[in-house]
N, C-alpha and C positions, 0 to 999 in steps of 0.2 A: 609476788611479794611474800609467799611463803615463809622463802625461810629471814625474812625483815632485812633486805636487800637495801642498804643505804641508794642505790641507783642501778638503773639499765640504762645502759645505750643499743638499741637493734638496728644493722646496720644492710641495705642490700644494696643490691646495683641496681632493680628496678623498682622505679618511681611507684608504678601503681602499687606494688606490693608496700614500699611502705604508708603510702593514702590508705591503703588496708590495716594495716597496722595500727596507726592513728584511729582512724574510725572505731575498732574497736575497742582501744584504749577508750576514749572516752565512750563510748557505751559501758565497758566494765567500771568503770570510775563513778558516772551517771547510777548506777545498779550500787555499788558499793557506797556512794554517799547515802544513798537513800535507807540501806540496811545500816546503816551505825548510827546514823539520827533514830531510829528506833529504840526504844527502850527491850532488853535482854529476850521477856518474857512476847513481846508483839513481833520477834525478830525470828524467834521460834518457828511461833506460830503461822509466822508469812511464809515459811518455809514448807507447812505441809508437815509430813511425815519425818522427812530429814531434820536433825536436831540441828543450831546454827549455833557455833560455843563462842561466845565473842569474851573471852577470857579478861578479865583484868591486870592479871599476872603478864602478859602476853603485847606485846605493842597492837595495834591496829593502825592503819595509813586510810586517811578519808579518801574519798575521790578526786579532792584537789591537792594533795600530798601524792598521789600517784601519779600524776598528770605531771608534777614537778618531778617526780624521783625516774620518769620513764620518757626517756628520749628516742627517737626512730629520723635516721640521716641517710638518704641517697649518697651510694657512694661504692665506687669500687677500690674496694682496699689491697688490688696490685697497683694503683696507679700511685700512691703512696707509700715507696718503700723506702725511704730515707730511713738513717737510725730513728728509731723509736724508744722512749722512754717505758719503764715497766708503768700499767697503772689502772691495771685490772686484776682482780683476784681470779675471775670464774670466764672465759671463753666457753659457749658454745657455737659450735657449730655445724648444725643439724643438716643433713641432706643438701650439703653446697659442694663437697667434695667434685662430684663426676662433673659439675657445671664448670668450677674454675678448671678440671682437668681438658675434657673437650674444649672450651674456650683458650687455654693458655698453654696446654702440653704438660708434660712434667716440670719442666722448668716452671712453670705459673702457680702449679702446687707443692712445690718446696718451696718458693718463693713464700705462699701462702702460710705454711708449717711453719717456716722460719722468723715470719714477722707474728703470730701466734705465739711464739715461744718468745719473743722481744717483749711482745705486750705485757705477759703474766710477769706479776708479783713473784718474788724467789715464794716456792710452795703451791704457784697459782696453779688452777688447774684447768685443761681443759677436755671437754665436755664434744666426743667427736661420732659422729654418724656417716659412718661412710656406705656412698651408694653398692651395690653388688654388682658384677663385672657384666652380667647378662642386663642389668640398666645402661651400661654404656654400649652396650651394642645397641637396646633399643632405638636409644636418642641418636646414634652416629651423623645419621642425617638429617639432624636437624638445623644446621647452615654446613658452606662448603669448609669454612673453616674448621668446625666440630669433626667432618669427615676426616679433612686432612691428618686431625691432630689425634682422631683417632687410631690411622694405621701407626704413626710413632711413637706410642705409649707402649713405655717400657713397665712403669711402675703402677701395677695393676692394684686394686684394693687390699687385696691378700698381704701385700707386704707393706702396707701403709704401720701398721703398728713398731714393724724392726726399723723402717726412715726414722718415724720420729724418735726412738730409743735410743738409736747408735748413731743416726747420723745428727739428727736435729739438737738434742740434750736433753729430752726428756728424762726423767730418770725412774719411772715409776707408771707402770699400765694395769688399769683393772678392766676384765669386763663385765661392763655395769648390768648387761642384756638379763642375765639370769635372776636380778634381785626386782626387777621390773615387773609388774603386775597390772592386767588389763589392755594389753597390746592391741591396737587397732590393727584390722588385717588389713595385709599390706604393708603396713610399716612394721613385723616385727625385723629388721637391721639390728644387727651389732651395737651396741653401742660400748663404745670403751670411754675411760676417762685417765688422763695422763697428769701426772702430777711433775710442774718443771724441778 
């Protein structure tokens, strides 16, 4: 809620991962009511060291304002690909590339790209993390399907950026990776952001 986000929706195909979700939703929410009920200077202070700037200028969302503005729904979004209306500003989608690819082939990930690019707002953008090629070799065998669809992948990450550009409609790619600060190891990926 950063940057004062009228709403989230986070959406995966497994269950447990979004009861994870949820859970910590309401722990951040439970933590964030309890800091805005404080007054400015006791809000500091519970902080420690680290200052806490609870601005006036500035919106603030209590914990039950967050609870309302952030939704998490089971759901695999190939199995919905009828037209879609535009009705998001900001996609991301973080480290799901190599899963829909092993699971669906290239076709499952242009599929993917393509209702992505239906979703966004004209200007919307999206927010993409794709795995590195030596991750899909790791996972290959992780069902027989995965293996299959691995020897038939044509469209390796490398050239995820030129699909969405010229074939998809993107019209605009930055990469975000360099302006990024504090990288956990492991996950320093690429990240690009595509603007439709």
């Amino acid at each position: 809620m950063k940057f004062f986000c009228r709403s989230m929706v986070g959406i995966d195909i497994d269950q447990n991962l979004v009861e994870r979700a949820k859970r910590n939703l309401q722990r951040i929410a439970a933590t964030k009511s309890a800091i805005t009920s404080l007054e400015p200077c006791e809000a500091e202070s519970s902080k420690g060291t680290e200052s806490l700037e609870l601005s006036k200028d500035q919106p603030t969302l209590k914990g039950t304002d967050l609870i309302e503005s952030v939704k998490f729904r089971k759901e695999n979004v190939l199995e919905k690909l009828q037209p879609c209306s535009p009705e998001y500003d900001t996609i991301l989608c973080l480290s799901v590339t190599k899963w829909i690819h092993l699971n669906w082939g290239d076709s499952g990930l242009i599929a993917l790209f393509a209702k992505m690019w239906h979703l966004l707002r004209p200007g919307g953008i999206l927010v993409l993390e794709p795995q590195p090629w030596v991750s899909y070799q790791r996972k290959r065998r992780v069902s027989e399907r995965a293996a299959a669809n691995f020897k038939d992948i044509l469209m390796k990450p490398c050239y995820f950026p030129e699909i969405l550009l010229d074939k998809i409609g993107f019209r605009h790619m930055e990469n975000a990776t360099n302006n990024l600060q504090g990288s956990v190891v492991g996950f320093n990926r690429p990240i690009f952001v595509f603007r439709k």
